[in-house]
N, C-alpha and C positions, 0 to 999 in steps of 0.2 A: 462424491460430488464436490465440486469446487465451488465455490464461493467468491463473485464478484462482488470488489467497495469499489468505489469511487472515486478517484486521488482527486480532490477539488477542494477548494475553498472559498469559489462565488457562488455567494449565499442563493441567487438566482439561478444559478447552474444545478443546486444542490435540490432547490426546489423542484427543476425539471426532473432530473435523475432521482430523486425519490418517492415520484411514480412510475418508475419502470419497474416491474416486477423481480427482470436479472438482476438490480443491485438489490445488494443485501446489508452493505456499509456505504461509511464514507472513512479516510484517510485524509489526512491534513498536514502540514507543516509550515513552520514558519515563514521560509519561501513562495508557501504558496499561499499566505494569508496576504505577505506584503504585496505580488502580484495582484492580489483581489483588490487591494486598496484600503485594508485593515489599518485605523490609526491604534486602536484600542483592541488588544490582543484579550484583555476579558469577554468586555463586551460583544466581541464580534465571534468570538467562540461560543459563548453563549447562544446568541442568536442560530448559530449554527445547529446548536445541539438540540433547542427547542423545535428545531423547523422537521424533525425526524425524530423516529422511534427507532431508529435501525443506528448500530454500534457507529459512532463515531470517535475515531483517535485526534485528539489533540498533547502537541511535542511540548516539554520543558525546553524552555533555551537558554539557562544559566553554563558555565563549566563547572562551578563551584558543587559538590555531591551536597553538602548541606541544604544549598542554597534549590538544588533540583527536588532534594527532597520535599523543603517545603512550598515550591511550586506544584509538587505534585498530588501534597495534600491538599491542596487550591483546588486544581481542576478537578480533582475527582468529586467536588462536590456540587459542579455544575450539571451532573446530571445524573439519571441512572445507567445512561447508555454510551458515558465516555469512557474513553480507555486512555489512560497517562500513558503519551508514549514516551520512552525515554533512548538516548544514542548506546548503545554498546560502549562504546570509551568516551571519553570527555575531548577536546579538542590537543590535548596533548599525550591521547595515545591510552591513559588510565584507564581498565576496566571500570565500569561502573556496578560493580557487584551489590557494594554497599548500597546503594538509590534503589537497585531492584529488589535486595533483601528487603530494605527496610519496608518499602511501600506494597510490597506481596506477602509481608509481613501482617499488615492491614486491610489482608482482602479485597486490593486497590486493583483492579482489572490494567496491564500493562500491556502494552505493545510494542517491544524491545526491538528502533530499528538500528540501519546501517551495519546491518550484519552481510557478512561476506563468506563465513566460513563456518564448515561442519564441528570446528574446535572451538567457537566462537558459543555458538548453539549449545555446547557441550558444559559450557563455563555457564551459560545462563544456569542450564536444567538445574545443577549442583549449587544454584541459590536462590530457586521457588522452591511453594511447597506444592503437592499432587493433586488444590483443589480449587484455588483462584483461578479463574483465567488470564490466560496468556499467548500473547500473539508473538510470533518469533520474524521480522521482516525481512529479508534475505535480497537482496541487490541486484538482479540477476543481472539488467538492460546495463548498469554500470560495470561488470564483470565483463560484458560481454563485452563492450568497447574497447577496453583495454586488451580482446584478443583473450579473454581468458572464459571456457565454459561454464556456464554455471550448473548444470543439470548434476555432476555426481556432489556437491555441497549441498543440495537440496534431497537427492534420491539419500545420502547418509543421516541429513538432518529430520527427513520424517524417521527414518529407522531406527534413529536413536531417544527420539519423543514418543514413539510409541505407545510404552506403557502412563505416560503423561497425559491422560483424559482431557485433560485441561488445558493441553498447548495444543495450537497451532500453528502451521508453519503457512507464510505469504509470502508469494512472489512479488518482488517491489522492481522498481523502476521497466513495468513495461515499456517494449519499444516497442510490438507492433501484436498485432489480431491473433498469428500463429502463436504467441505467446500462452494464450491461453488455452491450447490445445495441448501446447508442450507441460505444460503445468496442470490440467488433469492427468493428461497420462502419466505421470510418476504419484500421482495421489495427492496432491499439493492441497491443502486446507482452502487458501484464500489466493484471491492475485486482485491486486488492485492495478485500477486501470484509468486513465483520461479519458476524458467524456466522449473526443472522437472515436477511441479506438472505440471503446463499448459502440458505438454507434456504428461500425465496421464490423464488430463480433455477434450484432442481431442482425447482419444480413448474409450470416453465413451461407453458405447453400448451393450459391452457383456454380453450374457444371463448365470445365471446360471451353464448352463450344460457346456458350455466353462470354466469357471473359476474352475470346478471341472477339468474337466480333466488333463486341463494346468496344475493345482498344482500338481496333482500324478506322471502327466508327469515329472515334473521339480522334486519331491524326488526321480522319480525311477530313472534320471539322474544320480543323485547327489548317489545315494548306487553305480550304476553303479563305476561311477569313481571313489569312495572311496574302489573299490571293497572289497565290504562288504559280508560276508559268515557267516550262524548261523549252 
């Protein structure tokens, strides 16, 4: 079973979304805090993490490993149900091995993203240990942009966590509904999703013949009020 979070960070959004039964998380990042209108990166995290009982990730955003580190023993104490996320490399490229050892070291629930590759994944496993959890975030919507597929980085990335009880693998940067069909079917742990799409993926269902119509329907609207004459 796959497992749909949330990617949001408005706190009102968060409250809708976490009466729907399909989410199961929420996902966050700095990006998506400053869009929400976040001055205060504690307290609004905070707030976040109180408004739910269901996993929520909130990101360090120092470059410095020391410096993430003790950001990271910060956040993990805003809740029971946060997960430190931290970037795969720092902004100049450096694994961040040491920030993950040290803080899975601590039984600090992590959610390792901006990952891209099944070698990537491979370097995390080799510095957790087999009973913290661990979320592994994998980029797919961003691979794909660039023309590059993501499915076999994820089909070798579950196969190599396997024996890893305790990881799981996320589809990150969804781009659209099929997404999350593509990401059950290889076995995919979690995929996190924007509030539209989730709202596109509980109205799965329609056959065919409806989505024909609907469409002709929705152009011959659209001539309608443009009232168009040949």
């Amino acid at each position: 079973m796959t497992k749909i979070f949330c990617d949001i960070a408005d706190i009102k959004l968060i409250r809708k979304f976490n009466k729907k039964k399909i989410v199961k998380g929420f996902t966050t990042n700095p990006s998506l805090m400053r869009k929400a209108g976040a001055k205060d990166y504690s307290s609004y995290s905070r707030k976040i993490i109180n408004t739910t009982n269901k996993p929520v990730s909130c990101e360090v955003f120092d470059d410095d490993e020391e410096k993430m580190i003790h950001q990271g023993y910060k956040i993990n104490k805003w809740g029971k149900n946060v997960y430190v996320k931290v970037p795969i490399t720092n902004s100049k490229g450096k694994f961040m091995g040491k920030v993950i050892r040290t803080l899975n070291d601590k039984n600090i629930k992590l959610n390792i993203t901006a990952v891209y590759t099944s070698k990537q994944t491979r370097q995390i496993l080799k510095n957790i240990n087999m009973k913290t959890k661990v979320i592994i975030s994998i980029f797919a919507g961003r691979m794909a942009d660039v023309g590059k597929d993501p499915m076999p980085q994820f089909i070798e990335s579950i196969k190599i966590s396997k024996k890893y009880k305790n990881v799981e693998i996320l589809w990150a940067s969804t781009r659209e509904p099929y997404n999350y069909l593509q990401a059950k079917s290889i076995g995919c742990h979690i995929i996190t999703v924007p509030p539209l799409i989730i709202e596109k993926i509980e109205k799965f269902g329609k056959s065919f013949k409806k989505l024909t119509t609907e469409t002709v329907k929705g152009f011959l609207l659209d001539s309608k009020k443009s009232n168009f004459n040949l």
